[in-house]
N, C-alpha and C positions, 0 to 999 in steps of 0.2 A: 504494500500500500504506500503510494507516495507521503510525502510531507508537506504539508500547508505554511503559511502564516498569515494567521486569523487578523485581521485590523479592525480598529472601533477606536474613535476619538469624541472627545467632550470640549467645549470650549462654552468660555463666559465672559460676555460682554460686561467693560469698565462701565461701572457706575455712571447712568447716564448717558452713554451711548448705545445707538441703534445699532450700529454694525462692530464687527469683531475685527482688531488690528493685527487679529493671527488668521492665517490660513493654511488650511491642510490639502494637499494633493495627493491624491494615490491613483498611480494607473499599472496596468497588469498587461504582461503576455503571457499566450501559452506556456511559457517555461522561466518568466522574472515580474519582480514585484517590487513597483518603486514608491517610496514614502517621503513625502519633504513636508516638513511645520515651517512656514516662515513668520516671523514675527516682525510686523512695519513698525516704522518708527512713529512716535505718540502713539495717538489712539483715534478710533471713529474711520469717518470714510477714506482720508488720506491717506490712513496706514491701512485700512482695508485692500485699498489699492494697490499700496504698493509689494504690499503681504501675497497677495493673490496673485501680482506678476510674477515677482523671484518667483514663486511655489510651482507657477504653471511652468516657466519659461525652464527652469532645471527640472523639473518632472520629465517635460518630454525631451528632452537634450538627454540626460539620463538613461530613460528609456528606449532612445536610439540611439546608446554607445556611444556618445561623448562622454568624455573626459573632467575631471574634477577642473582641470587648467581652461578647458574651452568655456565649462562651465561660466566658472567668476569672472574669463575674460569678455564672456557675454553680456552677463548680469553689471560688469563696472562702465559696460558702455552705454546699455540700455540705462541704470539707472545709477548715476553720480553720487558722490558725497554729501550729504549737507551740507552747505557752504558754512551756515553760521556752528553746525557742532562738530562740525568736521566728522560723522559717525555714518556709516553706512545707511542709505534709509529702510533697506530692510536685512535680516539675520537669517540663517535658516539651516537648517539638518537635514541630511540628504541620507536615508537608507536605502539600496538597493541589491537584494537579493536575488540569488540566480537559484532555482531547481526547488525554494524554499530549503537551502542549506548554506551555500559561501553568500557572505553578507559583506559586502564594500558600503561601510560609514562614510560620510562626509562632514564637518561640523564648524559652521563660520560665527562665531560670537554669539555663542547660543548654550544653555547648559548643554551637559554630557549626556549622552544615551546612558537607561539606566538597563541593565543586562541579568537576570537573577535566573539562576541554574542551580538545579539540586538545593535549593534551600537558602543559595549564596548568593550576597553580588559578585558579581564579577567585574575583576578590572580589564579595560581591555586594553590592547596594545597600541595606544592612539601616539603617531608621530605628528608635530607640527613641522608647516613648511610655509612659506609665503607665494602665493600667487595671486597677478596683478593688483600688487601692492595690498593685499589683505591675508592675511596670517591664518589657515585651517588646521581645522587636524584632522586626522585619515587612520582608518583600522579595517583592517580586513579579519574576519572569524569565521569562523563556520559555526552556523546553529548544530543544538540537538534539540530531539522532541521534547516537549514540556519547559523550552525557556520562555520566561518572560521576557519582554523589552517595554519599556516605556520613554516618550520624547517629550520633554514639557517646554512650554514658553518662560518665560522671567518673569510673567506673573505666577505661576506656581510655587517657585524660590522665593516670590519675596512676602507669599498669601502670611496674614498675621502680624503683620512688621508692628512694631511696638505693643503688641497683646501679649499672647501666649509666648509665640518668639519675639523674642526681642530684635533681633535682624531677619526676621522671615524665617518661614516653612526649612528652606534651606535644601539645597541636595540632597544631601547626608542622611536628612530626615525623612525626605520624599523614597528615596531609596529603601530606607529603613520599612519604611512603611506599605511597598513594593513588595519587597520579598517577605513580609508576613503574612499578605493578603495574600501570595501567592502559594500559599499553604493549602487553601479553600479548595485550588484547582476550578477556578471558576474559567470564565469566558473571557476574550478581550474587553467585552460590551461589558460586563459587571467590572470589571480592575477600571476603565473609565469612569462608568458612572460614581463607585468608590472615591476616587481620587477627585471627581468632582464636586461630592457633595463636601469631602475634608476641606476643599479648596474654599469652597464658599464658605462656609462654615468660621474657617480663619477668616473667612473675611466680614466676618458678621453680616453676611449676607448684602454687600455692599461691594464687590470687586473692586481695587484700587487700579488696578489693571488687568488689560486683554491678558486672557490666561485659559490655556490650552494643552490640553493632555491626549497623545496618544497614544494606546494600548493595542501590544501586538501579544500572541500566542502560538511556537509552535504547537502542532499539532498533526497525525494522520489525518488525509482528506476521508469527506465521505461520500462514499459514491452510492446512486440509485442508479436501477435500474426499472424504468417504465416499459411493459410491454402492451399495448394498446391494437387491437382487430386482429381478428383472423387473418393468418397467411393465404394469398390469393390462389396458392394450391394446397388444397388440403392433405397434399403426402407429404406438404412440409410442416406438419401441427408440429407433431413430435420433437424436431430442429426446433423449432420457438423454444418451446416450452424447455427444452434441455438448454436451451441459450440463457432463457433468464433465470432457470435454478442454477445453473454454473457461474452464473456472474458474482461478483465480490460484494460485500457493501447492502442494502436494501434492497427490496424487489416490488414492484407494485402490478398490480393488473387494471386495467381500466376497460369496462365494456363487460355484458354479460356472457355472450358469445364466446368472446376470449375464455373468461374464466371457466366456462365449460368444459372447454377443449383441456384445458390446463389440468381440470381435474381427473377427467376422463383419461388423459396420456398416465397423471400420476398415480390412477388410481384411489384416490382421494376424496374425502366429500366434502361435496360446498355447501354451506350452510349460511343465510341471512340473518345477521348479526342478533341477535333475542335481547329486546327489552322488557323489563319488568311492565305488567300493566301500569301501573303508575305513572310510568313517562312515553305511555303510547300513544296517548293524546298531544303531549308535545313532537312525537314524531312527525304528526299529520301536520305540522305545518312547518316541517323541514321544506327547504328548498331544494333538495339531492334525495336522490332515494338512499336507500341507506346501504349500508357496506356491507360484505359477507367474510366469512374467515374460511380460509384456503388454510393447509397446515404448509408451512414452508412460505408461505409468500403472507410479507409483512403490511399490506394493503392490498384490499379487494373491492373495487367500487365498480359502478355503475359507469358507458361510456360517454357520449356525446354530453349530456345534461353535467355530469360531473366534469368533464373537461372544461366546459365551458365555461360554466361558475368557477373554477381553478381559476382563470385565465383574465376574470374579472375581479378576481381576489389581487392575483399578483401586478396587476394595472393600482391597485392603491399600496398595495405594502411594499415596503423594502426590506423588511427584516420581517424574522416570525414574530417579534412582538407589536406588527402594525395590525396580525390577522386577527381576525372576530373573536372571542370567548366563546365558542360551540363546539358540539362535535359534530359537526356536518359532514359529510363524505367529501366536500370540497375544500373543506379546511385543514382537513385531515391532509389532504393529497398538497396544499398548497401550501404546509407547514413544512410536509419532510423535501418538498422541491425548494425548499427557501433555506432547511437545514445542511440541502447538499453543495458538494461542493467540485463534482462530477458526476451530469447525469447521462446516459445513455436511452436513447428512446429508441424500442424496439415497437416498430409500424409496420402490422399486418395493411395489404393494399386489397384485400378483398372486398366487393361493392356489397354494401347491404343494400337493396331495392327497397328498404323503410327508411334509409338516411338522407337527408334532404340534402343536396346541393346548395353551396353560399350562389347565390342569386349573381354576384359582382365579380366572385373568383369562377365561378363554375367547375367547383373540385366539390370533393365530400369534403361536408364540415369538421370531420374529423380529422384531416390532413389543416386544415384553415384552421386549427384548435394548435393541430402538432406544430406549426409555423409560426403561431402566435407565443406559445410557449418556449421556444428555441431563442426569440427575440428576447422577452424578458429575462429570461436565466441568463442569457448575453449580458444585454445590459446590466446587469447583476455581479457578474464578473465570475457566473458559472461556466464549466467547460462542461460543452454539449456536443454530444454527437447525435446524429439519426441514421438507423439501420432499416431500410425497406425489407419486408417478407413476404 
């Protein structure tokens, strides 16, 4: 099973400002993963801007193989000095990972990356050098599974300053406080949201400054695997259905037909999911018919109706904490597509003669479901494939 690195950031607007003077970029290829926090100089719109250009402008430079040197000799032309503090107008930390393993730091006047393995911080081997006139420092490591990383703004260092701490939160502390949480084994999303509520908190709920936190996680990917319609020759059931119980990771069925076949090759019995009478009156005003249990396959829903509602699920969420509180069959199926992080869609191309044609595309809707879906888990920054059968 491959290795991931999960990302989730939090940030909080200085007291009194609309916009945030930090910004985060993350873009992804099939095989690297790039991260940059830049922090603008003051606060509100101007450093919003100027936050947002370094972030983009080294993101994609980054992400197509430039260089740490091309980088800053880009960023010091595009955007100058302050004239009156002589200070860069924007800072910024640049991590990019290759395979989710070898990890090339970058780090221009910005705290340190915080690093915690087995229970420890870890130091890393950061050499400083100067390029076009501004002073970095650089480390190359290799991840393993289960490290934390965290990158914070200078508002996070200095959350507290004459309260609790008397000079701020501080590194040392923020780190401290990093690798205990990382005991829980929670998620990147929860070490964010953590570190955002301690952040406010020092700040009495009042931010003194733009201040931004992001939280990464090795971790194994998880992959599903969707098989959806009959294969368009029926001496190929058997090949489906040996396809998706061999797969790694999840397995789901969608459509009833499918699930027939499936049971039928396994020998197996399909059963529609039993609710106690009590909550059978709330069944009737599901939206999805309900689910069945197949032994070996970890969701069993209903086709087109359930694809479809999936499909208008993941049009409004971007994580599974945007999706409904139910157990709908649609929710259900558009939880573990939002929890994966490789999915494979196995598409029987067999016509059903009850399945409506989209009016606009003139294909079965079920294929207008599978292609609507590929998009999202895209945009998502899922790695998808589609296998015709």
């Amino acid at each position: 099973m491959r290795q991931i690195v999960e990302v989730a950031w939090e940030s909080l607007n200085k007291a009194g400002e609309e916009l945030c003077g930090d910004h985060v970029e993350v873009t992804t290829t099939p095989t690297s993963l790039v991260v940059v926090l830049s922090d603008g100089l003051g606060s509100g719109v101007k450093a919003n801007i100027l936050a947002t250009l370094t972030s983009r402008i080294a993101a994609v430079m980054f992400r197509e193989g430039a260089t740490a040197d091309e980088v800053l000799e880009t960023l010091a032309e595009t955007l100058p000095e302050c004239q009156e503090r002589h200070l860069a107008y924007a800072t910024f930390a640049m991590l990019k990972v290759d395979r989710a393993r070898d990890a090339y730091l970058v780090e221009y006047d910005c705290p340190p990356l915080i690093l915690v393995r087995a229970g420890q911080v870890v130091d890393l081997p950061l050499a400083e050098r100067t390029v076009a006139g501004r002073l970095i420092r650089e480390a190359r490591f290799r991840l393993q599974k289960g490290d934390y990383m965290v990158l914070v703004s200078d508002g996070y260092v200095h959350a507290g300053v004459g309260g609790l701490y008397r000079l701020g939160w501080g590194w040392e502390n923020i780190a401290t406080a990093v690798r205990r949480w990382a005991q829980t084994g929670g998620d990147a999303y929860e070490l964010a949201q953590a570190l955002k509520r301690t952040c406010l908190k020092l700040y009495d709920g009042k931010p003194g400054d733009d201040a931004t936190a992001v939280a990464m996680r090795v971790r194994e990917a998880v992959r599903v695997t969707l098989w959806t319609g009959p294969p368009a020759d029926p001496a190929r059931d058997a090949e489906a259905v040996n396809r998706l119980m061999a797969a790694e990771g999840l397995k789901v069925i969608c459509g009833g037909t499918t699930a027939q076949i499936a049971a039928r090759v396994l020998g197996r019995r399909l059963e529609v999911e039993w609710l106690p009478p009590s909550k059978r009156q709330d069944r009737a005003k599901k939206r999805t018919p309900p689910p069945a249990r197949l032994e070996g396959v970890d969701l069993v829903t209903e086709g087109i109706i359930t694809l479809g509602m999936a499909v208008e699920l993941l049009e409004r969420a971007r994580t599974v904490r945007d999706l409904p509180h139910d157990d709908e069959s649609a929710t259900r199926l558009a939880h573990i597509l939002l929890t994966a992080d490789e999915v494979h869609l196995l598409v029987g191309t067999a016509l059903n003669p009850n399945q409506v044609a989209d009016l606009v595309r003139g294909e079965p809707m079920r294929m207008v479901y599978v292609k609507e879906l590929v998009r999202l888990l895209q945009e998502r920054n899922k790695q998808v494939t589609v296998e015709r059968i």
